[in-house]
C-alpha positions as CSV (number, residue, x, y, z in Angstrom):
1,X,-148.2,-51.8,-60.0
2,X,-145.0,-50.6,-58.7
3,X,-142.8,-53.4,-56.1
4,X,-140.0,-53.1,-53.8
5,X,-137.4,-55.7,-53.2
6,X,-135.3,-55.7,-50.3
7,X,-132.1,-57.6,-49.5
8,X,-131.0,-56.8,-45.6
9,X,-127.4,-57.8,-44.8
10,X,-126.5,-57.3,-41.1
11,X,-122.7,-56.5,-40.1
12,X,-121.1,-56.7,-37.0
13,X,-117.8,-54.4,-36.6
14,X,-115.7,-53.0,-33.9
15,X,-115.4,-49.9,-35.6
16,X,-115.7,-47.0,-38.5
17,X,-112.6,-48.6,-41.0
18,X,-114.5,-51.8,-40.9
19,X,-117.6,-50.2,-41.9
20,X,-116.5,-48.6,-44.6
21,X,-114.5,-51.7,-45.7
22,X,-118.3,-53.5,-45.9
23,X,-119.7,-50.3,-47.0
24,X,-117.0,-50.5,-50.2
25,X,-117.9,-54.0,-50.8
26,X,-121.8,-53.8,-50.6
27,X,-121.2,-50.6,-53.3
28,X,-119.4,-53.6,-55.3
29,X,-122.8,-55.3,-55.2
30,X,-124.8,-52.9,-55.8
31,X,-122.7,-51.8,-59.3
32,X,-124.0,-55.5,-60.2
33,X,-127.2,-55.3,-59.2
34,X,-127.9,-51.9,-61.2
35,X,-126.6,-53.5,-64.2
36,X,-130.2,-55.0,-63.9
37,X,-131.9,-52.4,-61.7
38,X,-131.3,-49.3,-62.7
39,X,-132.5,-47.5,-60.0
40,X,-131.1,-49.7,-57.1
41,X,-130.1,-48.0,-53.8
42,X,-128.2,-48.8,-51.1
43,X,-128.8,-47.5,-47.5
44,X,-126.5,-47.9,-44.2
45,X,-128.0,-47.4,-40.8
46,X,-126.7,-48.3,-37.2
47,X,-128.5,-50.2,-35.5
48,X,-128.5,-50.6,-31.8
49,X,-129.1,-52.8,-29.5
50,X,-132.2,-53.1,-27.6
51,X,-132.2,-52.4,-23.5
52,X,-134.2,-54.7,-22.1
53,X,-137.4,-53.4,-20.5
54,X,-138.5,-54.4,-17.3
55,X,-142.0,-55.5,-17.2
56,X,-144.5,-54.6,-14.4
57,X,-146.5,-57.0,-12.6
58,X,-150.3,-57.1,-13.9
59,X,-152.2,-54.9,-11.0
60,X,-154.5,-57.2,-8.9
61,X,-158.2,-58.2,-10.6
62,X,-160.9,-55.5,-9.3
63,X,-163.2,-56.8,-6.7
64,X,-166.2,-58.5,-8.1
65,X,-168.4,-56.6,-6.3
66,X,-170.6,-60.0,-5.1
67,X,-171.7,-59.6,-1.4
68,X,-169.5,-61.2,1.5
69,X,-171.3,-63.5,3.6
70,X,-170.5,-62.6,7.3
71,X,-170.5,-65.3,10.1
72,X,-173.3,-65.3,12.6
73,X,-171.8,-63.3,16.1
């Protein structure tokens, strides 16, 4: 049987020398963690924030198809 952990860290910087400052230190970590796990990796993605989505309105219900009654004329 063959596993795979995950530990997820999320960052927030203002930009590319504070990301690499994290980066540096999560490489820190991960030296410790490979004393253990060999084959440990470390990945880094940007991740972006969502736009919101504007959502339709549901279309109106088909007609039912039952028979009108009309009033007598």
């Amino acid at each position: 049987m063959k596993l795979c952990g995950q530990i997820s860290v999320e960052l927030s910087v203002d930009d590319f020398i504070e990301a690499a400052d994290h980066q540096r230190r999560l490489e820190d970590i991960l030296r410790l963690v490979r004393d253990s796990y060999p084959e440990a990796t470390l990945a880094m993605r940007e991740r972006r924030q969502r736009k919101p989505l504007s959502l339709a309105r549901a279309p109106e219900p088909p007609a039912s198809g039952a028979l009108r009654r009309y009033a007598d004329e």
